[in-house]
PDB file with one MODEL, atoms N, CA, C and O in Angstrom:
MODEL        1
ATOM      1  N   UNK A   1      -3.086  18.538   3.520  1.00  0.00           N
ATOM      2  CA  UNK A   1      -2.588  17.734   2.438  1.00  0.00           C
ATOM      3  C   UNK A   1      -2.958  16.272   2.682  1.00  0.00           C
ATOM      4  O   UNK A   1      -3.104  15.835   3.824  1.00  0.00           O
ATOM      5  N   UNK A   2      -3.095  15.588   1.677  1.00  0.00           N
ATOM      6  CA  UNK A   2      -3.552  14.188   1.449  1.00  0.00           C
ATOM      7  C   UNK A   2      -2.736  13.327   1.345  1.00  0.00           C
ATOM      8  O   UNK A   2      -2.286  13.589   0.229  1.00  0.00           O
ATOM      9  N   UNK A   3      -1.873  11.952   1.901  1.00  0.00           N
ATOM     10  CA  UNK A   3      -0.655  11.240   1.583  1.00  0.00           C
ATOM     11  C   UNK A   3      -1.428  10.046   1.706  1.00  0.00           C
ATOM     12  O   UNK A   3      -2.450   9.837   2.359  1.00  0.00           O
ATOM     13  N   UNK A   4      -0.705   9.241   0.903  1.00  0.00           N
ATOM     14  CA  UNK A   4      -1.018   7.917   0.622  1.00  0.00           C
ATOM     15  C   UNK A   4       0.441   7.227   1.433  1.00  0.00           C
ATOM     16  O   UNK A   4       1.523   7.315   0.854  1.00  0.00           O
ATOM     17  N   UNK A   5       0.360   6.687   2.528  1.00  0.00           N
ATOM     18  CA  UNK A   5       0.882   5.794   3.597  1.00  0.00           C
ATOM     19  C   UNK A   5       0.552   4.341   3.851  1.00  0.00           C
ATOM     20  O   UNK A   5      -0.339   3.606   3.426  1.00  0.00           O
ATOM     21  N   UNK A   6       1.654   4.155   4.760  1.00  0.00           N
ATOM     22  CA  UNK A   6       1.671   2.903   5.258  1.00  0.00           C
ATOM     23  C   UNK A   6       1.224   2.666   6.784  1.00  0.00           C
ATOM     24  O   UNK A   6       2.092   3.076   7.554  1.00  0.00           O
ATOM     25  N   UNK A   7      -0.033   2.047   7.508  1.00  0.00           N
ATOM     26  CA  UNK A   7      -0.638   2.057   8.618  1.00  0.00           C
ATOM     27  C   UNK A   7      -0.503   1.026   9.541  1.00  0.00           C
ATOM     28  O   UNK A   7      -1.467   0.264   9.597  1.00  0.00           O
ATOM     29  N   UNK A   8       0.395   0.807  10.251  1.00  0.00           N
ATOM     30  CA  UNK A   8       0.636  -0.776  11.136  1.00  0.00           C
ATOM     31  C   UNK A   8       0.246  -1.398  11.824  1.00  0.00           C
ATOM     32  O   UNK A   8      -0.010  -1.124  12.997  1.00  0.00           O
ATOM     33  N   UNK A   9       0.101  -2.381  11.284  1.00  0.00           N
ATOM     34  CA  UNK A   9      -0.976  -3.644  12.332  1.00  0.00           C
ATOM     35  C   UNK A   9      -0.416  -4.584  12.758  1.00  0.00           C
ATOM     36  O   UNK A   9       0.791  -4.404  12.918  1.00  0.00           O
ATOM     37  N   UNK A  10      -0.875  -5.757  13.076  1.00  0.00           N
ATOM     38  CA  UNK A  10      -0.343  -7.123  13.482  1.00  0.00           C
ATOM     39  C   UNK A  10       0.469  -7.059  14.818  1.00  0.00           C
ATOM     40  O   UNK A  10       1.025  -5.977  15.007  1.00  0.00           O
ATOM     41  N   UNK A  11       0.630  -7.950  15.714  1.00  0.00           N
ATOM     42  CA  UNK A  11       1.291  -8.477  16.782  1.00  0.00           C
ATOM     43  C   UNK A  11       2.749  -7.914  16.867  1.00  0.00           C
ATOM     44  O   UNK A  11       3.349  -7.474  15.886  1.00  0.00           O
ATOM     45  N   UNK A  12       3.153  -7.960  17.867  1.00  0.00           N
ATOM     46  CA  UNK A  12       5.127  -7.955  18.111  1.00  0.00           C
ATOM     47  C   UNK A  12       6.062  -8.650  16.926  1.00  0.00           C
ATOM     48  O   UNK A  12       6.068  -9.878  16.839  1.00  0.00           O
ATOM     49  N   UNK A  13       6.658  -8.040  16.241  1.00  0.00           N
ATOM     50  CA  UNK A  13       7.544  -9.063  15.906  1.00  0.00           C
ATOM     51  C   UNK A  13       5.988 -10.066  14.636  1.00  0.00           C
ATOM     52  O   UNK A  13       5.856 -11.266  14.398  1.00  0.00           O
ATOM     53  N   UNK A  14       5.360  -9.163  14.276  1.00  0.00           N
ATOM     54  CA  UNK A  14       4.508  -9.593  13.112  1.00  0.00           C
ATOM     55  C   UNK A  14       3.876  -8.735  12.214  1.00  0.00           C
ATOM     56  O   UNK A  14       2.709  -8.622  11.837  1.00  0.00           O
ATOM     57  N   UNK A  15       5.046  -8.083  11.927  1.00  0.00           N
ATOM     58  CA  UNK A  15       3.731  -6.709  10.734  1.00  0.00           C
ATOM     59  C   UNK A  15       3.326  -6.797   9.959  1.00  0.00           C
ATOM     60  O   UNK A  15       3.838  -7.498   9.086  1.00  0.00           O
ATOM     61  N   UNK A  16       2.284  -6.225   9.783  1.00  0.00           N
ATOM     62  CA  UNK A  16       1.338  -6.578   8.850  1.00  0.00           C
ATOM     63  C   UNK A  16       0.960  -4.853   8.163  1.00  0.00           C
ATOM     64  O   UNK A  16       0.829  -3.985   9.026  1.00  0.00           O
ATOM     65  N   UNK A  17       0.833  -4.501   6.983  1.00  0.00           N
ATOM     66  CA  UNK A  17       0.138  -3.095   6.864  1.00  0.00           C
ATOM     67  C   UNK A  17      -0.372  -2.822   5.669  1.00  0.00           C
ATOM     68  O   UNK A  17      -0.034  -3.250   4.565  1.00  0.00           O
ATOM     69  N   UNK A  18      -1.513  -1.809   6.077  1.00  0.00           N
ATOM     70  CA  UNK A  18      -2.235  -1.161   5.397  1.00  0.00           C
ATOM     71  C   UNK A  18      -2.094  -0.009   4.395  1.00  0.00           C
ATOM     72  O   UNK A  18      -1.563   1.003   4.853  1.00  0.00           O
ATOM     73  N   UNK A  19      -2.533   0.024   2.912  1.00  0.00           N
ATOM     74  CA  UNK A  19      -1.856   1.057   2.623  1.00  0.00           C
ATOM     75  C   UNK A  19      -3.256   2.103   2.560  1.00  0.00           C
ATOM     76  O   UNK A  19      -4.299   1.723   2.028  1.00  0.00           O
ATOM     77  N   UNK A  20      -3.133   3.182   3.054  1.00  0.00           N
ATOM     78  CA  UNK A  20      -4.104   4.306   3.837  1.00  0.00           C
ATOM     79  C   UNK A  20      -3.993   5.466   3.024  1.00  0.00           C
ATOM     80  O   UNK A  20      -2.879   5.693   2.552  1.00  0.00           O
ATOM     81  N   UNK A  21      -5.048   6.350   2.731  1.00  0.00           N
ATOM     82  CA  UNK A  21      -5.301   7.591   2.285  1.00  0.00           C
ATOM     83  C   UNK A  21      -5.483   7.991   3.466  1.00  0.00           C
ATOM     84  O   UNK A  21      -6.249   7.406   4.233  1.00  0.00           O
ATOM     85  N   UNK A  22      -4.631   9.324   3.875  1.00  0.00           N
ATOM     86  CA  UNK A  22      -4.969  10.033   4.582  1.00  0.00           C
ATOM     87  C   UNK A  22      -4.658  11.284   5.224  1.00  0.00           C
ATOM     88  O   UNK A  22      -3.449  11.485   5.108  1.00  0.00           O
ATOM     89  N   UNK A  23      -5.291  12.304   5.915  1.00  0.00           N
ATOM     90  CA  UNK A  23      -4.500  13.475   6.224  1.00  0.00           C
ATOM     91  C   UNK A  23      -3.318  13.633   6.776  1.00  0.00           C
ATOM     92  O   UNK A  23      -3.041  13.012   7.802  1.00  0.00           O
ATOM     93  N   UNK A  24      -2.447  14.472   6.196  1.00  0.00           N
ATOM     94  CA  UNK A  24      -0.879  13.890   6.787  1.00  0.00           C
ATOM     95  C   UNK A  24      -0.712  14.825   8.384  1.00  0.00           C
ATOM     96  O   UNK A  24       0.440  14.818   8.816  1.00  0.00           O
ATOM     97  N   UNK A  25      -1.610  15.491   9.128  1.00  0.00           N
ATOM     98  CA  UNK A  25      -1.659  15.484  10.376  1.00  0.00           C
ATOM     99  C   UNK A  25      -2.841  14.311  10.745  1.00  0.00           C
ATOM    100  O   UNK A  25      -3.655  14.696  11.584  1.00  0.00           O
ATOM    101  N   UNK A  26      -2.930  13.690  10.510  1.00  0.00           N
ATOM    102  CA  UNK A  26      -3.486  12.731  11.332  1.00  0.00           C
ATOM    103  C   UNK A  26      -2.630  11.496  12.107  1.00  0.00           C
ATOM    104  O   UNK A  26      -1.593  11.870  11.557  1.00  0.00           O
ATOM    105  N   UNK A  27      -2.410  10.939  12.497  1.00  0.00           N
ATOM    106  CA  UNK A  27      -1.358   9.375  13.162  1.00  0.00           C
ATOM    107  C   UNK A  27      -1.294   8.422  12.216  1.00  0.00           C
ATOM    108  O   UNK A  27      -2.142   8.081  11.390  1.00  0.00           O
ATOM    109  N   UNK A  28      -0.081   7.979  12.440  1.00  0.00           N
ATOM    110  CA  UNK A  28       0.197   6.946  11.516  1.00  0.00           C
ATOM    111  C   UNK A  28      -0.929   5.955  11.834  1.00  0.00           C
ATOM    112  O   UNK A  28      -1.262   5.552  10.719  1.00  0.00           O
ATOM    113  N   UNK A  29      -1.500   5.501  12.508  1.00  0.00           N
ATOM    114  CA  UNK A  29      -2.384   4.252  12.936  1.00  0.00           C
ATOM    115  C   UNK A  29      -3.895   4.890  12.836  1.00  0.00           C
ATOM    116  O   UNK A  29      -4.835   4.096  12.792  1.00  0.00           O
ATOM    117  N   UNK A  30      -4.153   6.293  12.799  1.00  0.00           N
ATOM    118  CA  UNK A  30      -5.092   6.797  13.472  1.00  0.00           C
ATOM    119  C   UNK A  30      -6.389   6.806  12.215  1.00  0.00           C
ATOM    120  O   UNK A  30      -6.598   5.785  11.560  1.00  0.00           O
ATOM    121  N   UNK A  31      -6.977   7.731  12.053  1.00  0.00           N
ATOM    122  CA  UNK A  31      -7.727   7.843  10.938  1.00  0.00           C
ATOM    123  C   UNK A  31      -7.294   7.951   9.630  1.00  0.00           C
ATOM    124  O   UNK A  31      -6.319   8.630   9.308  1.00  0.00           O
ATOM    125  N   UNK A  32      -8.180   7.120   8.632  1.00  0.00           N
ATOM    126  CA  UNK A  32      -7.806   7.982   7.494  1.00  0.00           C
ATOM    127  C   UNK A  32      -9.454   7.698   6.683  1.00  0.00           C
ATOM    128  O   UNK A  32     -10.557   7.351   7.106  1.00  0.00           O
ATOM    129  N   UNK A  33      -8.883   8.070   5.294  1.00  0.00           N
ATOM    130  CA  UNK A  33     -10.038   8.510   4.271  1.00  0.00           C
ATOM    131  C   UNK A  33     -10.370   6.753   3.549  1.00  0.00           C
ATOM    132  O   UNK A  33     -11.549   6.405   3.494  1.00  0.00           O
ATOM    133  N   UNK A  34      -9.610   6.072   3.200  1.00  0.00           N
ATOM    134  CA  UNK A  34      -9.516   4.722   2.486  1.00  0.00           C
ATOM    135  C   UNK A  34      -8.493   3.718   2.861  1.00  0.00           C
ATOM    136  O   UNK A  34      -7.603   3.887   3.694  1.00  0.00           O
ATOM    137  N   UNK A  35      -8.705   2.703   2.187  1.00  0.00           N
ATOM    138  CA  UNK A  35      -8.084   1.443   2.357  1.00  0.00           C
ATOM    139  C   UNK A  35      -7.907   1.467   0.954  1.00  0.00           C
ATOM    140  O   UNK A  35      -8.893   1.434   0.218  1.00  0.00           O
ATOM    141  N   UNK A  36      -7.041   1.507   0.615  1.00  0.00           N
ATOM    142  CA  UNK A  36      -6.271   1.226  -0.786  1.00  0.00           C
ATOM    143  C   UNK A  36      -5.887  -0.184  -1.084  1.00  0.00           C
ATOM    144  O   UNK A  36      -6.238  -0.738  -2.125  1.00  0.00           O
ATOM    145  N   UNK A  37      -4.822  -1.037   0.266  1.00  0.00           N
ATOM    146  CA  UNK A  37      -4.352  -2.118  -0.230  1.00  0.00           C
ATOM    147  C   UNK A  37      -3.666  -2.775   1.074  1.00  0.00           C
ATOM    148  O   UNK A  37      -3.915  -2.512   2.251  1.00  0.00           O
ATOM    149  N   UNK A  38      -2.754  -3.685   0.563  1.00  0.00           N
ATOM    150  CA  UNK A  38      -2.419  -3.853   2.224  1.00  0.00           C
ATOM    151  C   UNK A  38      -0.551  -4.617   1.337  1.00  0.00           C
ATOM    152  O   UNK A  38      -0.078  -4.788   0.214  1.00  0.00           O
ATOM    153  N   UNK A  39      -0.163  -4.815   2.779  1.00  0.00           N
ATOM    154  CA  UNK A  39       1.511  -5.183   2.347  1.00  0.00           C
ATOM    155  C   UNK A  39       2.090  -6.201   3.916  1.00  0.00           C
ATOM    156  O   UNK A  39       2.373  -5.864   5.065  1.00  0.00           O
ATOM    157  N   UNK A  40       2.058  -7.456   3.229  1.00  0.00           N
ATOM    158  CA  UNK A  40       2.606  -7.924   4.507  1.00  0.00           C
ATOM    159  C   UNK A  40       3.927  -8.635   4.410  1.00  0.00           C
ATOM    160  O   UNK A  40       4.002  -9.691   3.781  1.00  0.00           O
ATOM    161  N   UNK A  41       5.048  -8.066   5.049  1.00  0.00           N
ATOM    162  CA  UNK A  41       6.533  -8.252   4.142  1.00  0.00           C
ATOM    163  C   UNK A  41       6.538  -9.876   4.925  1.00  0.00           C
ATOM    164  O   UNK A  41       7.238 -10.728   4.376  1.00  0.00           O
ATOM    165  N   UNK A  42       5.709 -10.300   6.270  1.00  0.00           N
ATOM    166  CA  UNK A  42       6.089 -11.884   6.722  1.00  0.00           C
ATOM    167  C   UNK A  42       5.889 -13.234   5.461  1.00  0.00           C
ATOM    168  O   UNK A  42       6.184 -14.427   5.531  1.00  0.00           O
ATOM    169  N   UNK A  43       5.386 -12.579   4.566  1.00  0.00           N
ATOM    170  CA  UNK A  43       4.104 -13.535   4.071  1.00  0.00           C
ATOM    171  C   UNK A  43       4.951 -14.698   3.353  1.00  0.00           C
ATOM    172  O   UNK A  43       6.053 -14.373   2.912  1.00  0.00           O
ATOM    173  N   UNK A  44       4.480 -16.161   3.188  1.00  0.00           N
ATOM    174  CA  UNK A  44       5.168 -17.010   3.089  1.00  0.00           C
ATOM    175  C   UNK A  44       4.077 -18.533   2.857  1.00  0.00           C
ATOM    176  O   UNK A  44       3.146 -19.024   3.495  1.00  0.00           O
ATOM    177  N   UNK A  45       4.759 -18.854   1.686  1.00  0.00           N
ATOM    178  CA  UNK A  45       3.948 -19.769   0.914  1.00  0.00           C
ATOM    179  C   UNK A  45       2.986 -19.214  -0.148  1.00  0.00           C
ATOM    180  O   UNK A  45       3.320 -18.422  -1.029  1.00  0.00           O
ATOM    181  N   UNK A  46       1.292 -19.906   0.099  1.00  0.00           N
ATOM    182  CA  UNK A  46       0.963 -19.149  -0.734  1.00  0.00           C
ATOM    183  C   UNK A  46       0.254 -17.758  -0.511  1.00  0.00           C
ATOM    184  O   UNK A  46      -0.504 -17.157  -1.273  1.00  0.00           O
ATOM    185  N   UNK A  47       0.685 -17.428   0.683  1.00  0.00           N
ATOM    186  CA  UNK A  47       0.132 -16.277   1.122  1.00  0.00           C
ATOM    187  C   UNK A  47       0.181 -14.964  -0.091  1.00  0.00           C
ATOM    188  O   UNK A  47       0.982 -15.350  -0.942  1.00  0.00           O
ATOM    189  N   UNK A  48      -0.325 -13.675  -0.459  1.00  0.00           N
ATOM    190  CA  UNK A  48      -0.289 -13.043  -1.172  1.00  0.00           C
ATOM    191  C   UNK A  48       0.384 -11.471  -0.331  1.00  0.00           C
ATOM    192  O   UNK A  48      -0.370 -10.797   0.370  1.00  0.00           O
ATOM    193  N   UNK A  49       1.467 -11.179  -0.488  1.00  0.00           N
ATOM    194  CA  UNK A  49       2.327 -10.387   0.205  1.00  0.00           C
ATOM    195  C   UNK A  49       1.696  -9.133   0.098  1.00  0.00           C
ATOM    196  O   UNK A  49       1.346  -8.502   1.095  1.00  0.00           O
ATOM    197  N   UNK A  50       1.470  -8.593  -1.466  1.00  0.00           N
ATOM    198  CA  UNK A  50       1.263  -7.084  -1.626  1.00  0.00           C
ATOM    199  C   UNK A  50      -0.242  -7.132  -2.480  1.00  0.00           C
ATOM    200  O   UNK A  50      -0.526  -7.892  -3.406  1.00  0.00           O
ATOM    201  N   UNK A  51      -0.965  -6.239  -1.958  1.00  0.00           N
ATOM    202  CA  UNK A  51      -2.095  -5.739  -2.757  1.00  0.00           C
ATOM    203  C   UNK A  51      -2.471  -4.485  -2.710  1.00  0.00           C
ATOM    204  O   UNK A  51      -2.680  -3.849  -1.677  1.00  0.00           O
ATOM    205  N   UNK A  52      -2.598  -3.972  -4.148  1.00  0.00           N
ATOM    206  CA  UNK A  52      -2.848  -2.489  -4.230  1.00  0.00           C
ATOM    207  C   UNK A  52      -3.844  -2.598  -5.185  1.00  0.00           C
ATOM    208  O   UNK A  52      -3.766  -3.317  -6.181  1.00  0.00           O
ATOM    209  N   UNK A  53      -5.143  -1.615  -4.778  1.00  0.00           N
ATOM    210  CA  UNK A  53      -5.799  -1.455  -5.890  1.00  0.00           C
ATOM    211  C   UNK A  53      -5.869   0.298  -7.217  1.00  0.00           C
ATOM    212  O   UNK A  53      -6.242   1.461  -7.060  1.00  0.00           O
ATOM    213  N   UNK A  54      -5.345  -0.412  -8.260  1.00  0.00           N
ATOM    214  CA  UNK A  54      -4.543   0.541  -8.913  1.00  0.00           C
ATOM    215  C   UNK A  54      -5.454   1.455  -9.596  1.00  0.00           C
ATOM    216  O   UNK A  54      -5.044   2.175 -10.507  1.00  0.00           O
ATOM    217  N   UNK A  55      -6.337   1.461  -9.310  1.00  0.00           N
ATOM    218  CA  UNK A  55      -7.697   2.213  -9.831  1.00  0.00           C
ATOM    219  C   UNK A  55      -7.909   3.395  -9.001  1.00  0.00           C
ATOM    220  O   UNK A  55      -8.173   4.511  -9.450  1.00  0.00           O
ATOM    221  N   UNK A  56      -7.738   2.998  -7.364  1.00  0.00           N
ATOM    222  CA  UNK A  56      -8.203   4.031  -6.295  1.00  0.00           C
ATOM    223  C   UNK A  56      -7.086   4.736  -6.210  1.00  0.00           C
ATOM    224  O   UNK A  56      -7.165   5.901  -5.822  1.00  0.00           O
ATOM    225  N   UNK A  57      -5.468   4.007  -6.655  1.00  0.00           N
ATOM    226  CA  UNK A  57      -4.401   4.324  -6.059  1.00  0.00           C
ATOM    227  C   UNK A  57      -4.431   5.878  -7.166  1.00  0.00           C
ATOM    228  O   UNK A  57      -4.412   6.977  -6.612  1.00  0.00           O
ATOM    229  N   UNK A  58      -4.464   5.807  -8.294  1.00  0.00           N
ATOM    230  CA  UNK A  58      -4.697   6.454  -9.613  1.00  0.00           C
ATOM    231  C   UNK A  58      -5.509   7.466  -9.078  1.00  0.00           C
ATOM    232  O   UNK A  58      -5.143   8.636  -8.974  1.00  0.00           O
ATOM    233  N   UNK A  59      -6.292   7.158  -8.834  1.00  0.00           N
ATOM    234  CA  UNK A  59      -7.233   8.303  -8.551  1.00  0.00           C
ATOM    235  C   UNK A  59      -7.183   9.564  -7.280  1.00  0.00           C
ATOM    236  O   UNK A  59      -7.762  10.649  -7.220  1.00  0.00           O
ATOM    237  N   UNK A  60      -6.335   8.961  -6.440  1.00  0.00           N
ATOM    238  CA  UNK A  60      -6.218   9.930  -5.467  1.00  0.00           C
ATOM    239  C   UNK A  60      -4.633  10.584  -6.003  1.00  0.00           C
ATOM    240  O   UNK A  60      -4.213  11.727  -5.818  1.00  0.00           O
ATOM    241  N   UNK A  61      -4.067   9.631  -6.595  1.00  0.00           N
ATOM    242  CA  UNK A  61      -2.696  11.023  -6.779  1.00  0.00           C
ATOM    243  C   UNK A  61      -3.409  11.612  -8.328  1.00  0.00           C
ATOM    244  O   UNK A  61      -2.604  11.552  -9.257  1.00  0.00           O
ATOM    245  N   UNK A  62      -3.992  11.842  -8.483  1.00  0.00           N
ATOM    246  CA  UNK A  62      -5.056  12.724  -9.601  1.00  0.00           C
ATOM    247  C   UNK A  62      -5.191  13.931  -8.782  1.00  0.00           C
ATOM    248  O   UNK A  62      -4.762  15.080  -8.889  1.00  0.00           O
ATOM    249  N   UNK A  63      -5.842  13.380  -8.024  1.00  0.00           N
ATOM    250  CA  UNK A  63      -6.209  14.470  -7.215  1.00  0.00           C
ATOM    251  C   UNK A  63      -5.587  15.579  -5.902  1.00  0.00           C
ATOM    252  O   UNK A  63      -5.891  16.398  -5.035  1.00  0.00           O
ATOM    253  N   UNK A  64      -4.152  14.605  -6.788  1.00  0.00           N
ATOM    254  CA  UNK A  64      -3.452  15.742  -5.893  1.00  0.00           C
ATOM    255  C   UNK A  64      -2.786  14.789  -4.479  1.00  0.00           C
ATOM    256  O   UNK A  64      -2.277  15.443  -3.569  1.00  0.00           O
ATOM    257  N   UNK A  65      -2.825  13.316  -4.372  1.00  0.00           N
ATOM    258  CA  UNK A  65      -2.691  12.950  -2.657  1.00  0.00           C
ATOM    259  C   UNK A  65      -0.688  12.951  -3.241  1.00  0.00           C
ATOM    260  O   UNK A  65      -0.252  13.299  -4.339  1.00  0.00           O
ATOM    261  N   UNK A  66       0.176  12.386  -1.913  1.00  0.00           N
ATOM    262  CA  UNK A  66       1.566  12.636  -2.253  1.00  0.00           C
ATOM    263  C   UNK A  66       1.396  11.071  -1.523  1.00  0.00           C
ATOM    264  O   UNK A  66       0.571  10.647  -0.713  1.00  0.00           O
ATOM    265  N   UNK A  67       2.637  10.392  -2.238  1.00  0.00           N
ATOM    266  CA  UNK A  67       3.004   8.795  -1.896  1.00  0.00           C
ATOM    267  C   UNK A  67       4.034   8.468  -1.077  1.00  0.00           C
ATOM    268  O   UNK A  67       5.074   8.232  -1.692  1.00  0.00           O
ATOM    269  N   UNK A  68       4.086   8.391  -0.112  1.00  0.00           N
ATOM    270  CA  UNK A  68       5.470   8.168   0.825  1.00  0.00           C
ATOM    271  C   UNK A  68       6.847   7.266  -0.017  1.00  0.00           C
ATOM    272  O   UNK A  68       6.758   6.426  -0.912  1.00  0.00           O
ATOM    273  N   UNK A  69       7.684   7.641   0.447  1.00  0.00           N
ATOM    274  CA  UNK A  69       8.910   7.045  -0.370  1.00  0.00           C
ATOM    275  C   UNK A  69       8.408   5.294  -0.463  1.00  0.00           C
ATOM    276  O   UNK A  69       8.544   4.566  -1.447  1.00  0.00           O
ATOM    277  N   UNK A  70       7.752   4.890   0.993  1.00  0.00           N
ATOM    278  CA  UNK A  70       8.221   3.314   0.961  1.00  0.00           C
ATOM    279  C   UNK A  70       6.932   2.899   0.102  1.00  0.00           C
ATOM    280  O   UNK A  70       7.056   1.930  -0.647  1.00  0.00           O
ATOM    281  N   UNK A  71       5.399   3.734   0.175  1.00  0.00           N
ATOM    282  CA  UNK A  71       4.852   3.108  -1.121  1.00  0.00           C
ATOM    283  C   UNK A  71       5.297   3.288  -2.452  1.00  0.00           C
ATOM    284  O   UNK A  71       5.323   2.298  -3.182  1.00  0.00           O
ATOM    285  N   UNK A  72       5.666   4.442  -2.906  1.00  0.00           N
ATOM    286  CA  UNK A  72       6.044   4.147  -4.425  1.00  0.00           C
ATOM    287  C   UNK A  72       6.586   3.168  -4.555  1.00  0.00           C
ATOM    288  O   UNK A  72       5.965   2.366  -5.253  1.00  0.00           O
ATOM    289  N   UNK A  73       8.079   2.635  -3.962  1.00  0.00           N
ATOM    290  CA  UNK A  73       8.769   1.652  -3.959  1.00  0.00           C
ATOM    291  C   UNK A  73       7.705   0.515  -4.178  1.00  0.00           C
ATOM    292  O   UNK A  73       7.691  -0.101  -5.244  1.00  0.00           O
ATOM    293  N   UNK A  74       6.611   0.174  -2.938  1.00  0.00           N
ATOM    294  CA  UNK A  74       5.774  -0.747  -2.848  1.00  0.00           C
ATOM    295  C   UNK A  74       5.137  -1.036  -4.545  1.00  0.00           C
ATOM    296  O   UNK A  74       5.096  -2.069  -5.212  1.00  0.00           O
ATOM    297  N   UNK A  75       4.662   0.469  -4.867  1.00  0.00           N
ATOM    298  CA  UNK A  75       3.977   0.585  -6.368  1.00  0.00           C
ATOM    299  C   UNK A  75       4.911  -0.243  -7.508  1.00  0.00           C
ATOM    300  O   UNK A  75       4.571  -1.104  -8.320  1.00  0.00           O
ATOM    301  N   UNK A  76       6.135   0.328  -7.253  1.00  0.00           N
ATOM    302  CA  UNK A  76       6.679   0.010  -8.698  1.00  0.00           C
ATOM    303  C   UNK A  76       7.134  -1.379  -8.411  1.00  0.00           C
ATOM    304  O   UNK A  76       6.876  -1.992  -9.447  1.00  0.00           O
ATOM    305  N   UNK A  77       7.793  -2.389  -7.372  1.00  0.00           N
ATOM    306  CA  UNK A  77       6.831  -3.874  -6.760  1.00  0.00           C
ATOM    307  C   UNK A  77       6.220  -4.539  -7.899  1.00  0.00           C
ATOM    308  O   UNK A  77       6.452  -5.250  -8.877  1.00  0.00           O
ATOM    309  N   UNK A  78       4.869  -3.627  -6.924  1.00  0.00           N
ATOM    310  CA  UNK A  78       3.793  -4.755  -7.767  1.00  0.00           C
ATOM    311  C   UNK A  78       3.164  -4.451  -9.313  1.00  0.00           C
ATOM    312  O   UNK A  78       2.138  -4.955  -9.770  1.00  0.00           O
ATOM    313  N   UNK A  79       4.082  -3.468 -10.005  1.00  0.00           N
ATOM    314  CA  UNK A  79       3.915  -3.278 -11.138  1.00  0.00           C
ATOM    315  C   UNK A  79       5.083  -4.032 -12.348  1.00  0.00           C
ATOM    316  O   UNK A  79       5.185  -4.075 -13.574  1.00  0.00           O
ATOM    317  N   UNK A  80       5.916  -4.615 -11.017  1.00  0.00           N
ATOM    318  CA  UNK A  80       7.331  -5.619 -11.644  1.00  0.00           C
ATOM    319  C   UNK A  80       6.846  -6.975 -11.653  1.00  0.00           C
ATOM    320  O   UNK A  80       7.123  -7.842 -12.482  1.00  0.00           O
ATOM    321  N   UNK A  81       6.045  -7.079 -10.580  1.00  0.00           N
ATOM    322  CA  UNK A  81       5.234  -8.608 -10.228  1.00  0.00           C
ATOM    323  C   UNK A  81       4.060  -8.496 -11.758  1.00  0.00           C
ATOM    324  O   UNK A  81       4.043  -9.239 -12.740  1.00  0.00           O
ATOM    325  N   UNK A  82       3.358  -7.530 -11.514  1.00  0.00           N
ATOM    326  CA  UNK A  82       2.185  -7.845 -12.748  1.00  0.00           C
ATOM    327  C   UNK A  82       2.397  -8.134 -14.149  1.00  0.00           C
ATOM    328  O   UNK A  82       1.647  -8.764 -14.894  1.00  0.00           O
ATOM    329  N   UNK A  83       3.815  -7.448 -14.491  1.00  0.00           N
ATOM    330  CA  UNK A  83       4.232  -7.760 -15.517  1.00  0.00           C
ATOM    331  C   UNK A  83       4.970  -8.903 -15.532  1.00  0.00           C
ATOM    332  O   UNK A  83       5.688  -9.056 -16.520  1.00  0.00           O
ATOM    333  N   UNK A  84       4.981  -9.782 -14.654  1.00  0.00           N
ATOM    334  CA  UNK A  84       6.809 -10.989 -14.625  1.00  0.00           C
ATOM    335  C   UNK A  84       4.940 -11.873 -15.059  1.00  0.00           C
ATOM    336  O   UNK A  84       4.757 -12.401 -16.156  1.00  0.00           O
ATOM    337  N   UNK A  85       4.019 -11.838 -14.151  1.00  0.00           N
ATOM    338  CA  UNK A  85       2.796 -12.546 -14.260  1.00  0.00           C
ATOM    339  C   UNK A  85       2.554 -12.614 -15.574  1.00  0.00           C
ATOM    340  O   UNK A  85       2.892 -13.561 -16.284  1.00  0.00           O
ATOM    341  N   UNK A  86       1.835 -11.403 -16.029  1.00  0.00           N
ATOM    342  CA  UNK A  86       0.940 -11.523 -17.334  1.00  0.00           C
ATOM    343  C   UNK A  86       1.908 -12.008 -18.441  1.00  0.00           C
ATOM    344  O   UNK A  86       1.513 -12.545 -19.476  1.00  0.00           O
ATOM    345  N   UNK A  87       3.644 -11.697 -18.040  1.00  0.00           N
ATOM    346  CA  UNK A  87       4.100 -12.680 -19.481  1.00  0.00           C
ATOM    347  C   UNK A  87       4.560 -13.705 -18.753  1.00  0.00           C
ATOM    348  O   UNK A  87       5.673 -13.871 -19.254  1.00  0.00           O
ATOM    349  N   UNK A  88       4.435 -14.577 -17.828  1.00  0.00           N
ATOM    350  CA  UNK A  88       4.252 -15.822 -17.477  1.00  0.00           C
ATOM    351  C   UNK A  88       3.051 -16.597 -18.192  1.00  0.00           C
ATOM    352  O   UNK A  88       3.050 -17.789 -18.500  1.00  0.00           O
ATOM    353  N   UNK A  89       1.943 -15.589 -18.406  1.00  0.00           N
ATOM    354  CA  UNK A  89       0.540 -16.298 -18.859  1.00  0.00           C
ATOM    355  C   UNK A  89       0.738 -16.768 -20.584  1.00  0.00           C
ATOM    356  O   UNK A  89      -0.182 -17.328 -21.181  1.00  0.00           O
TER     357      UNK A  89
ENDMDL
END
C-alpha cells in the first residue's frame, strides 16, 4: 500500500518535514516514491510554513495512496490559507 506521510528532518529541537509518497513498510525517514511538499511548524516571519503541491497530492490519492491523519489535517490548512488569500486579493 501507498501512504502519503510526514518524513523528519532538521536538527534537535528543530523540525522541519517533508511530505512523502511512500510504501507504508518502508521507514518513516527511509525511502519513498516523491516529494510532494514540505511543513515546517518553527517557521517565523516571512518564512513560508506549509507547502503542498495539490496537483501531485490529487493524483496519488486517485490512485489509490491513503493520507495519514496529520496530513489531511495539514491539507485542509492550506486549503483554509488559500482561500483566506485569494479573497484577501
Amino acid at each position: 500500500m501507498v501512504v502519503i506521510r510526514l518524513s523528519r528532518g532538521g536538527s534537535k529541537a528543530r523540525p522541519f518535514y517533508n511530505i512523502v509518497v511512500a510504501h507504508k513498510q518502508n521507514r518513516r525517514d527511509g525511502r519513498f516514491i516523491e516529494r510532494i511538499g514540505f511543513y515546517n511548524p518553527l517557521a517565523r516571519g516571512g518564512e513560508e510554513p506549509l507547502r503542498i503541491a495539490q496537483d501531485r497530492l490529487t493524483y496519488w490519492q486517485g490512485v489509490g495512496a491513503q493520507a495519514s491523519d496529520v496530513v489531511e489535517r495539514l491539507v485542509k490548512q492550506a486549503a483554509k490559507a488559500a482561500a483566506a488569500t485569494s479573497a484577501a486579493a
